[in-house]
C-alpha positions as a Markdown table, in Angstrom:
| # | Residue | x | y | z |
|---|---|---|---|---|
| 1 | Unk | 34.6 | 56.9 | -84.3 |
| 2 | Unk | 34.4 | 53.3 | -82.9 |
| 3 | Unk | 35.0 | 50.1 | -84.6 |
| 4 | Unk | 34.9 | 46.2 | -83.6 |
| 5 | Unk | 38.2 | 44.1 | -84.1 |
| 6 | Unk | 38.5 | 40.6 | -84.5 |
| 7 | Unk | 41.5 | 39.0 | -84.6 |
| 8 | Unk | 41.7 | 35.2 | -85.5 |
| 9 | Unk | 44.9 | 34.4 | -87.1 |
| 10 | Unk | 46.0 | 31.2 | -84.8 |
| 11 | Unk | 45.2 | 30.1 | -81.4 |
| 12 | Unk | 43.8 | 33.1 | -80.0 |
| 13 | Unk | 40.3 | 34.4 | -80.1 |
| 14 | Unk | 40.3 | 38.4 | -80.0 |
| 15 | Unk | 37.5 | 40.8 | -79.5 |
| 16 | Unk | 37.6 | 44.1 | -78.6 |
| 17 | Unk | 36.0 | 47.3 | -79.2 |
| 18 | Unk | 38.1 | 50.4 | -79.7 |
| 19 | Unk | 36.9 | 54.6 | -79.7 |
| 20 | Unk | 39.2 | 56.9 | -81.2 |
| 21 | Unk | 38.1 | 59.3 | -78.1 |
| 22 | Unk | 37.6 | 56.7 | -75.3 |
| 23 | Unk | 40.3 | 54.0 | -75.9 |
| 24 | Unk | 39.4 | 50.7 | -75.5 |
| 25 | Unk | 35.4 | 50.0 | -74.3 |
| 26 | Unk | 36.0 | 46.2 | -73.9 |
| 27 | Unk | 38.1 | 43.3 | -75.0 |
| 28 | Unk | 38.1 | 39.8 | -74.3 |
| 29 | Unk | 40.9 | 37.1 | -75.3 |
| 30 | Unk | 40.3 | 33.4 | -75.5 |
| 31 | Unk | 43.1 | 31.1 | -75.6 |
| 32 | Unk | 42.7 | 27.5 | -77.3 |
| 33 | Unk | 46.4 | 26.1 | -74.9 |
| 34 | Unk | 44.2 | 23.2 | -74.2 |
| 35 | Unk | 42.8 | 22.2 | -77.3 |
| 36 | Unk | 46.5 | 22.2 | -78.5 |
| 37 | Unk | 48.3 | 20.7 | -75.5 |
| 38 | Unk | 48.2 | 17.2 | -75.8 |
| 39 | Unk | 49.6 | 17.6 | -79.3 |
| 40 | Unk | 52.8 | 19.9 | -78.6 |
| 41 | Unk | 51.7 | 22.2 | -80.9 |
| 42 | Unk | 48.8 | 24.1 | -82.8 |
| 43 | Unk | 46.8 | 21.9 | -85.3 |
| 44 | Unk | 45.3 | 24.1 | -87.5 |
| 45 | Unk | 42.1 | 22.6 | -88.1 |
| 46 | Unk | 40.9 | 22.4 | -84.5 |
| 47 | Unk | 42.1 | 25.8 | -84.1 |
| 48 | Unk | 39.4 | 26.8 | -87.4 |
| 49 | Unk | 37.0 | 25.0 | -85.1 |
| 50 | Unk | 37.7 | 26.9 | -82.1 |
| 51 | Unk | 37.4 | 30.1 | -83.8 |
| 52 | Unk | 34.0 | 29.1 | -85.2 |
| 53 | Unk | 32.5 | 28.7 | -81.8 |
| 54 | Unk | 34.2 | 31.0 | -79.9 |
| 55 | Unk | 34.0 | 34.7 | -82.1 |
| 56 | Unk | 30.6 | 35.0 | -82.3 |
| 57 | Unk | 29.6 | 34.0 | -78.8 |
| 58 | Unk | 32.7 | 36.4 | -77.8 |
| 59 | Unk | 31.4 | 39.2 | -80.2 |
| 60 | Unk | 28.0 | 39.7 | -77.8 |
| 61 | Unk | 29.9 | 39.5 | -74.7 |
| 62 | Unk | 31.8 | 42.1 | -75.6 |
| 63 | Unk | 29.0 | 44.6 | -77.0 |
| 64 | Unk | 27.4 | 43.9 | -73.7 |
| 65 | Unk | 30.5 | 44.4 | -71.6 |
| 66 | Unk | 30.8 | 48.0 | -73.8 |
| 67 | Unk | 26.7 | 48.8 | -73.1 |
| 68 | Unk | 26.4 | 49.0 | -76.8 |
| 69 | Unk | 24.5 | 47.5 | -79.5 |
| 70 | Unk | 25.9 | 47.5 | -83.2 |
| 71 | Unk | 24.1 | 50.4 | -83.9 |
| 72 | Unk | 26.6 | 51.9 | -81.9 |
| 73 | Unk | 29.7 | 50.8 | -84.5 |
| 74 | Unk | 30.9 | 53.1 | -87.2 |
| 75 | Unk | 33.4 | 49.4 | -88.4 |
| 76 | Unk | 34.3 | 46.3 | -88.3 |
| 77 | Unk | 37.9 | 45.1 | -88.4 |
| 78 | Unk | 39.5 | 42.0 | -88.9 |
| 79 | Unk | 42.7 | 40.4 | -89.4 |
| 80 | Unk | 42.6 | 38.7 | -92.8 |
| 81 | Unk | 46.7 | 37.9 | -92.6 |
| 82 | Unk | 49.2 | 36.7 | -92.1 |
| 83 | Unk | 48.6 | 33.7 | -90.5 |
| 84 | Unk | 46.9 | 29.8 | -90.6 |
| 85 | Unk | 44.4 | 30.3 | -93.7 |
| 86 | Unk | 41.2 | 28.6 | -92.1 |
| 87 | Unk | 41.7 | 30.3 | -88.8 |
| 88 | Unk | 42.0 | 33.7 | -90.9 |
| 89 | Unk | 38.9 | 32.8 | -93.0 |
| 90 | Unk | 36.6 | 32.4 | -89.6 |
| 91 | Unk | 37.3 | 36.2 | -88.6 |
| 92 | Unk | 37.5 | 37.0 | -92.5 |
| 93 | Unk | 33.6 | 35.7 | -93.2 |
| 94 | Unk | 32.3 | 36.7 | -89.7 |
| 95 | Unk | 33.6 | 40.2 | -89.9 |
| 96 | Unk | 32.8 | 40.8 | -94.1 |
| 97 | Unk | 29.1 | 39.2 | -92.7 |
| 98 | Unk | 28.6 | 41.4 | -90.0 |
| 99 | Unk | 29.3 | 44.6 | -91.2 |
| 100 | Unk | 27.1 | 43.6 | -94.3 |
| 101 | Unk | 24.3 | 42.8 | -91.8 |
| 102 | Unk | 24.8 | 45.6 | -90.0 |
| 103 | Unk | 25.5 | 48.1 | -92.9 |
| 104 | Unk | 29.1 | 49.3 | -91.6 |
| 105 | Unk | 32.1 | 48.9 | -93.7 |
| 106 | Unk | 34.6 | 46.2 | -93.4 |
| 107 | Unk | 38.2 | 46.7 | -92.6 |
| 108 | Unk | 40.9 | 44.2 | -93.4 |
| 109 | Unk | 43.9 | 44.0 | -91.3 |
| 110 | Unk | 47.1 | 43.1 | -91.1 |
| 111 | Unk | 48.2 | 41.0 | -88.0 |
| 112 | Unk | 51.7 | 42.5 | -88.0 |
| 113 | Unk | 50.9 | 45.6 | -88.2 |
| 114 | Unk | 47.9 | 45.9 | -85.4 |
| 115 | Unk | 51.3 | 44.2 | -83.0 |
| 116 | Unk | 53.3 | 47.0 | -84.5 |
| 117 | Unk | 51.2 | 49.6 | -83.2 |
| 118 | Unk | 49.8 | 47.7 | -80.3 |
| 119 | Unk | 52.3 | 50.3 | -78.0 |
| 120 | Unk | 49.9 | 53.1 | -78.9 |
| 121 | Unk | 47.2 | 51.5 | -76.9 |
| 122 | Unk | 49.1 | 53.3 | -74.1 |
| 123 | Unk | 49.3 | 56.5 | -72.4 |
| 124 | Unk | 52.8 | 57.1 | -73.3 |
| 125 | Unk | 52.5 | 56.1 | -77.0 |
| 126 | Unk | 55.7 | 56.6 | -79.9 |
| 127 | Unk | 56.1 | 59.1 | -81.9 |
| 128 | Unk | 57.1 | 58.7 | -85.0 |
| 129 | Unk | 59.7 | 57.9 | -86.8 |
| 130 | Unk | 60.8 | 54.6 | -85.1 |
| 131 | Unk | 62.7 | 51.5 | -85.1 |
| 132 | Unk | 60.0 | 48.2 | -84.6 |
| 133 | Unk | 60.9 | 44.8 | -83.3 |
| 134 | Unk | 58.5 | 42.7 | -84.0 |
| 135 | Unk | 58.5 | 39.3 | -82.4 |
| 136 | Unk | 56.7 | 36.4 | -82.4 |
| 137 | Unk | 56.1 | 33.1 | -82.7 |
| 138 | Unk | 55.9 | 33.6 | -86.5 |
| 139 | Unk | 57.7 | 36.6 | -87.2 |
| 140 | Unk | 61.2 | 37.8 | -86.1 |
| 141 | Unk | 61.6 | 41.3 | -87.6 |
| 142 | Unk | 63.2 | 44.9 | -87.7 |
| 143 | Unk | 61.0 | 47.9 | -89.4 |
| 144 | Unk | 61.8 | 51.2 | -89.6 |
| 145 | Unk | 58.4 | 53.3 | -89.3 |
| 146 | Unk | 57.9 | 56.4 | -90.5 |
| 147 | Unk | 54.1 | 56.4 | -90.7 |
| 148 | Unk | 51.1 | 54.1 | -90.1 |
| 149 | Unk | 51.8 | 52.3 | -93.3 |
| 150 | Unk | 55.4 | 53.5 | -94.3 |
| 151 | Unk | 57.3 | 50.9 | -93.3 |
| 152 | Unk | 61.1 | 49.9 | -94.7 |
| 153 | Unk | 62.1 | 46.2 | -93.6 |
| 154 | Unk | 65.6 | 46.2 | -92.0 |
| 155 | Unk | 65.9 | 42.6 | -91.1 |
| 156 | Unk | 63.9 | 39.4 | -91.2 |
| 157 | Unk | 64.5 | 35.9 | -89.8 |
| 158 | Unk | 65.5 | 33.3 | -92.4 |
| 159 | Unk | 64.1 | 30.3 | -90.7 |
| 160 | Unk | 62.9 | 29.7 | -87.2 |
| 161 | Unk | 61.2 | 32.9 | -85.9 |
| 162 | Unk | 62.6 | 33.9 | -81.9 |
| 163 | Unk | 59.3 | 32.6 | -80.3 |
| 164 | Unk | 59.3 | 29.5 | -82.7 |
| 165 | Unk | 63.1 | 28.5 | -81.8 |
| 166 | Unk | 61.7 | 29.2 | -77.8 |
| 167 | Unk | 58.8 | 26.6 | -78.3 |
| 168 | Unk | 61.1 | 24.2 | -80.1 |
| 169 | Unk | 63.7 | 24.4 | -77.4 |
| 170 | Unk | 61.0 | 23.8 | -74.6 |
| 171 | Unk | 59.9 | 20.9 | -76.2 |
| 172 | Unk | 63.7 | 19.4 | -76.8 |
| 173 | Unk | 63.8 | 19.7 | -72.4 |
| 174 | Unk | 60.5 | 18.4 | -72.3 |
| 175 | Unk | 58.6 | 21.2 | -71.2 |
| 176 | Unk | 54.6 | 21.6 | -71.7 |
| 177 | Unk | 53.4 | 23.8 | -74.7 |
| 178 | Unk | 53.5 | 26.0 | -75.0 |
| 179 | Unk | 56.6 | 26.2 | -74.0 |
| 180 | Unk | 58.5 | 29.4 | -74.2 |
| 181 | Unk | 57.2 | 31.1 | -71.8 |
| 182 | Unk | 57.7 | 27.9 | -69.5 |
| 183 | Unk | 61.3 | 27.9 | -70.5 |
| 184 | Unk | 62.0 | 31.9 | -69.5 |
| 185 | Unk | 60.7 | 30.6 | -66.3 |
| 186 | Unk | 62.8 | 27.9 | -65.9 |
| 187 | Unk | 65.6 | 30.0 | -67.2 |
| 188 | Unk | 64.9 | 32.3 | -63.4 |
| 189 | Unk | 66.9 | 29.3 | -61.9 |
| 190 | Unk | 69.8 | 28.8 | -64.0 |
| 191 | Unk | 73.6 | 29.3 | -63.7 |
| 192 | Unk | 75.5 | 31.8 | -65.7 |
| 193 | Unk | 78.7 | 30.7 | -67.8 |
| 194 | Unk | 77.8 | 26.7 | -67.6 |
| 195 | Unk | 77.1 | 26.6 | -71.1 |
| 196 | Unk | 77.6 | 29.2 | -73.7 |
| 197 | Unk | 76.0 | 28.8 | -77.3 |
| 198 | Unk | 76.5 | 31.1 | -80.3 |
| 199 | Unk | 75.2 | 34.2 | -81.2 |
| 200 | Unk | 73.8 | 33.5 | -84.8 |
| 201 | Unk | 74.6 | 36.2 | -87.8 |
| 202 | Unk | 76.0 | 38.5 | -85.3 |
| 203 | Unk | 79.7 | 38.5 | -86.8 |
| 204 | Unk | 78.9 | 39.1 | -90.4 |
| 205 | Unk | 77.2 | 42.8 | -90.9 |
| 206 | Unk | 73.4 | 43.1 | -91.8 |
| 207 | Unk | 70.2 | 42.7 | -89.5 |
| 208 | Unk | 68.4 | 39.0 | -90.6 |
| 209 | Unk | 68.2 | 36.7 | -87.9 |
| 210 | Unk | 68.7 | 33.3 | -87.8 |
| 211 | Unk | 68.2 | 30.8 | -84.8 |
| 212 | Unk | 67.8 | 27.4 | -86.4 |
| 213 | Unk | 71.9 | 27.0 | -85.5 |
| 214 | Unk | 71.2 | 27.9 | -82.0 |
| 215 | Unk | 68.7 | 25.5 | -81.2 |
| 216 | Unk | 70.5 | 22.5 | -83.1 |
| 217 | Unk | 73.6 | 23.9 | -80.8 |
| 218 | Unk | 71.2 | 23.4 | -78.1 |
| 219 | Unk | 69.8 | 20.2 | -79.2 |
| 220 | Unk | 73.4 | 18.7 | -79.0 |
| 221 | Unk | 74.2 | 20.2 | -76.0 |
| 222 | Unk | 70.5 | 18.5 | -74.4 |
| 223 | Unk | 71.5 | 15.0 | -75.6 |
| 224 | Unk | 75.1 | 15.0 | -74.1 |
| 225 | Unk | 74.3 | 16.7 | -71.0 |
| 226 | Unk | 71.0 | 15.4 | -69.8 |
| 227 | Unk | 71.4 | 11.2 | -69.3 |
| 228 | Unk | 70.3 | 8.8 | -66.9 |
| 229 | Unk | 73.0 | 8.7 | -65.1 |
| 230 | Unk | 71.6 | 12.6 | -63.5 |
| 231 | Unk | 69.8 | 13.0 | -60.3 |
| 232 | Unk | 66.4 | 14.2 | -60.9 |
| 233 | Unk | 68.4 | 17.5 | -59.2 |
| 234 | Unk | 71.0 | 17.4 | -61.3 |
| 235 | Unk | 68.8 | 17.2 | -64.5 |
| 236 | Unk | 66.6 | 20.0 | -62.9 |
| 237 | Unk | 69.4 | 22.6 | -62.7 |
| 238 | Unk | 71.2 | 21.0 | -65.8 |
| 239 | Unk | 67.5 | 22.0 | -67.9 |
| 240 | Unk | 67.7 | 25.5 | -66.0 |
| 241 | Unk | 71.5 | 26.1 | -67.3 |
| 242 | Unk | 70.8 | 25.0 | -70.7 |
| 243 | Unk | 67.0 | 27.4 | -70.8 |
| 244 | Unk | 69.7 | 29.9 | -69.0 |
| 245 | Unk | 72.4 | 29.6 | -72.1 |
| 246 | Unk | 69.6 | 29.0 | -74.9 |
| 247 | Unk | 67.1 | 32.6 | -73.3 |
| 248 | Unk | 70.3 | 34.5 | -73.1 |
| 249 | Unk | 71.8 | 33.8 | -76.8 |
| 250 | Unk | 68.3 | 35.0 | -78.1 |
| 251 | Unk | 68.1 | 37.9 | -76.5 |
| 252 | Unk | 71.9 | 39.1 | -76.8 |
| 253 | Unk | 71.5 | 38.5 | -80.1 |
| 254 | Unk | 68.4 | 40.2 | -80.6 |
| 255 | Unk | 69.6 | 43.5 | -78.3 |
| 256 | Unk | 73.1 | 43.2 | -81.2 |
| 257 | Unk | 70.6 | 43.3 | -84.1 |
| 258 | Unk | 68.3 | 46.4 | -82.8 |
| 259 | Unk | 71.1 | 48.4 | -81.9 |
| 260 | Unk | 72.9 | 47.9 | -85.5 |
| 261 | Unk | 69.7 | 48.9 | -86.6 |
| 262 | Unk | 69.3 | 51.7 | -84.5 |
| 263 | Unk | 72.5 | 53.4 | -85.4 |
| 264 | Unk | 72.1 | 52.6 | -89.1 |
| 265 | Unk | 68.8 | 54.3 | -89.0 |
| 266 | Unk | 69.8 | 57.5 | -86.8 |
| 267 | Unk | 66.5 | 56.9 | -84.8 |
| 268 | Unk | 66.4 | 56.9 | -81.1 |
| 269 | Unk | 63.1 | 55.3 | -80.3 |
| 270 | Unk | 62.6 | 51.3 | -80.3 |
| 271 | Unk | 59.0 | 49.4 | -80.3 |
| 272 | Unk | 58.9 | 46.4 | -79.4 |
| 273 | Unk | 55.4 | 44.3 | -80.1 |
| 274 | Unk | 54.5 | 40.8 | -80.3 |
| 275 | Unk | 54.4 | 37.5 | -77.8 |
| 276 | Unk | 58.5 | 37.3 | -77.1 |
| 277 | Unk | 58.0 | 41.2 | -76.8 |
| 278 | Unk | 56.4 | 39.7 | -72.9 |
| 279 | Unk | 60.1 | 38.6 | -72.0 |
| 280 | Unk | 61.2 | 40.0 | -68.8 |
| 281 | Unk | 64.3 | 39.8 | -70.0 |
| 282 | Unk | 64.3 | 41.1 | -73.2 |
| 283 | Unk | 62.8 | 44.1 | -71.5 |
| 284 | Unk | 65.8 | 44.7 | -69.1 |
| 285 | Unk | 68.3 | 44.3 | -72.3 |
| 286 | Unk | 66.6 | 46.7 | -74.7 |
| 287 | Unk | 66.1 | 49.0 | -71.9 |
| 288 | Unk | 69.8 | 48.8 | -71.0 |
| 289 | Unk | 70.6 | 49.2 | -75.0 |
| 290 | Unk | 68.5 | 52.4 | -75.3 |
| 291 | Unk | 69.7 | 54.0 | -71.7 |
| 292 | Unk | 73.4 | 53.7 | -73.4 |
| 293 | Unk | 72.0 | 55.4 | -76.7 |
| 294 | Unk | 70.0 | 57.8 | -75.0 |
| 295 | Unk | 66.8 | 56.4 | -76.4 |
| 296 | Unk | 63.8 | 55.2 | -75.6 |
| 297 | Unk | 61.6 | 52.1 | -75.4 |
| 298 | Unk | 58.4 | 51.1 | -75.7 |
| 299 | Unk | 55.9 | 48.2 | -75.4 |
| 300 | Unk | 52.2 | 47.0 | -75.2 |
| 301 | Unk | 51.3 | 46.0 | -71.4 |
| 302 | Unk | 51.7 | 42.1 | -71.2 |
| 303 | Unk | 48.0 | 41.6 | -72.5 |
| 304 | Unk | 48.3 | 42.7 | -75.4 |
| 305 | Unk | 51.6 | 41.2 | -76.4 |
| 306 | Unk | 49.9 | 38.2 | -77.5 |
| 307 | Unk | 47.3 | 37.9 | -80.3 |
| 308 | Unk | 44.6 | 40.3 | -78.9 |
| 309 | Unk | 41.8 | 42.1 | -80.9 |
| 310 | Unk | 42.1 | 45.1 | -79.5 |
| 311 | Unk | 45.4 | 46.0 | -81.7 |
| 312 | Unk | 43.0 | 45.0 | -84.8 |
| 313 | Unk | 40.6 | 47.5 | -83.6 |
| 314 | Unk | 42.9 | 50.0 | -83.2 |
| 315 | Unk | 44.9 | 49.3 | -86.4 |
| 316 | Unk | 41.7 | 49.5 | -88.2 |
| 317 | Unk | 40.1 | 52.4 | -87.5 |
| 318 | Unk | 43.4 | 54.2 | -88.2 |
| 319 | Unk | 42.6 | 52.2 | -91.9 |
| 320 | Unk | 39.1 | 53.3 | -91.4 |
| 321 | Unk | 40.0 | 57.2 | -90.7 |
| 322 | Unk | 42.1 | 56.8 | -94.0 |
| 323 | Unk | 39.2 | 55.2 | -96.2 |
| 324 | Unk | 40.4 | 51.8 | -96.6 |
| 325 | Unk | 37.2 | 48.9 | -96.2 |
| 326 | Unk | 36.9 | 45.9 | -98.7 |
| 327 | Unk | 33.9 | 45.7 | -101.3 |
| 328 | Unk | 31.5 | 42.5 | -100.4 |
| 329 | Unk | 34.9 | 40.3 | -101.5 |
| 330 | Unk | 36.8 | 39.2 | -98.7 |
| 331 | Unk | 40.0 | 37.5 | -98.8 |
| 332 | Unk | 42.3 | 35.9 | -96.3 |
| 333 | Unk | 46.4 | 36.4 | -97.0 |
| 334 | Unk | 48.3 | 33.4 | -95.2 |
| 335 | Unk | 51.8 | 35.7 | -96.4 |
| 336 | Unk | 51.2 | 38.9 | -96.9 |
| 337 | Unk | 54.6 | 41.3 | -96.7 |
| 338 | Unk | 54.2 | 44.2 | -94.3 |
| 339 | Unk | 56.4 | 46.7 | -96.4 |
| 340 | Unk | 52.9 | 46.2 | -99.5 |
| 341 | Unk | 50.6 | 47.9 | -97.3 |
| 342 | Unk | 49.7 | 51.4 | -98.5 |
| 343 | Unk | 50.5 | 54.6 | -96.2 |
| 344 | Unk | 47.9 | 55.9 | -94.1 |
């Protein structure tokens, strides 16, 4: 069986093409960083437009790339939440259209869930039951897995999401957008123990995360520490402290949460999926969490960390196998609670 995904939830277009036998036949990823830069963060009307001419144009390249011709499809997924409502109606229309056209049923999927099981794009996929850390830009969240569908929510973030609280921090030092992944760079060249901020939520029990404190800790800490009075190599190494402090309270705090949730489960096996998922360091913590509980990790490769449709594909033809497609309606789901999907 072989289905197309699209997945066009924000600022990334995704196409890909995925056989239950062959893997992936062809994906391609366009990011809209430009169209966004100059105004620090995503505007969600140019990012509809962006969709609208980039998914269509991207849909042929990537039947050609494959050798195939829609004849070849037995689906067509699409994300249809969560996320920004006109980017999610683009992929929404397009996919309901084509697979109307085309006489092939239409899959609606949800974007958390095709970063969920993005790891089982690899070779060395999870087994299930697991724990799931799922973080984003959006989304800063603890699942317990049971099934493709069966999914318990441990913990949740309150208010700014991990990869939202990176972005916002970037911008507070003055970094580019987007900026977290400029930050953990910049983070490479810092000092440990200048500065020290809290770990949020970690002295009460429970596993929500919160890192609205943290970056108004680091906020505070940017105005009194970065003046005029600096070098520009003293402000240079007094940003890399400060990304330093900020990368390594989010990820300590992170590592405290999935191990609580770990041992509160009884599991031994932790995924973790979305863009912060790409983290260098978050990888060397959770790995050094799990060696201590002799568990295991897992993770997509770096490419499909990010937005990518080939988790949509994948994610839909697991719907697909299960009979799940939409009627001619289609309907996009700006919130749409993971633990409401129906077991597969």
């Amino acid at each position: 069986m072989r289905i197309l995904g699209i997945e066009t939830s924000c600022d990334e277009t995704g196409i890909a093409i995925y056989d239950d036998e062959l893997g992936i036949m062809a994906h391609s990823l366009y990011s809209q960083i430009a169209v966004h830069a100059d105004y620090g963060g995503v505007v969600p009307e140019l990012a509809s437009r962006d969709h609208v001419r980039k998914t269509i144009p991207l849909i042929k390249e990537v039947l050609t790339a494959a050798n195939l011709t829609p004849q070849d499809l037995d689906g067509v997924a699409y994300t249809a939440g969560p996320g920004l409502v006109g980017a999610l109606l683009v992929g929404c229309s397009i996919g309901r259209s084509l697979a109307y056209g085309w006489n092939l049923p239409a899959v609606p999927v949800h974007h958390m869930e095709g970063h969920l099981l993005a790891p089982m794009l690899e070779d060395n996929p999870p087994e299930f039951p697991f724990v799931a850390l799922l973080v984003s830009g959006g989304h800063t969240m603890l699942v317990r897995v049971d099934a493709i569908g069966q999914y318990q929510i441990l913990g949740e973030s309150v208010d700014d999401a991990a990869g939202e609280a990176f972005d916002k921090t970037a911008k507070l030092l003055g970094l580019d957008y987007p900026g977290g992944p400029v930050l953990a760079k910049m983070a490479e060249s810092g000092i440990a123990g200048r500065f020290k901020f809290p770990r949020p939520m970690t002295n009460k029990p429970g596993l929500d995360f919160s890192f609205s404190g943290l970056k108004t800790a680091t906020a505070i800490t940017i105005k009194k520490e970065i003046t005029e009075q600096l070098t520009p190599t003293e402000k240079a190494q007094t940003q890399a402290d400060i990304a330093y402090a900020f990368q390594d309270a989010v990820i300590d705090t992170i590592a405290i949460k999935c191990r609580r949730a770990l041992e509160y489960t009884g599991l031994n096996r932790l995924v973790i999926a979305g863009g912060v998922s790409a983290n260098t360091e978050l990888r060397v913590k959770l790995k050094q969490v799990m060696d201590k509980l002799n568990g295991e990790v897992f993770y997509p490769r770096a490419e499909f960390c990010t937005d990518n449709g080939a988790m949509i594909a994948y994610a839909g033809l697991q719907r697909l196998k299960a009979g799940g497609q939409n009627d001619l309606t289609f309907k996009a789901k700006p919130r749409w609670p993971l633990d409401t999907l129906e077991t597969v």
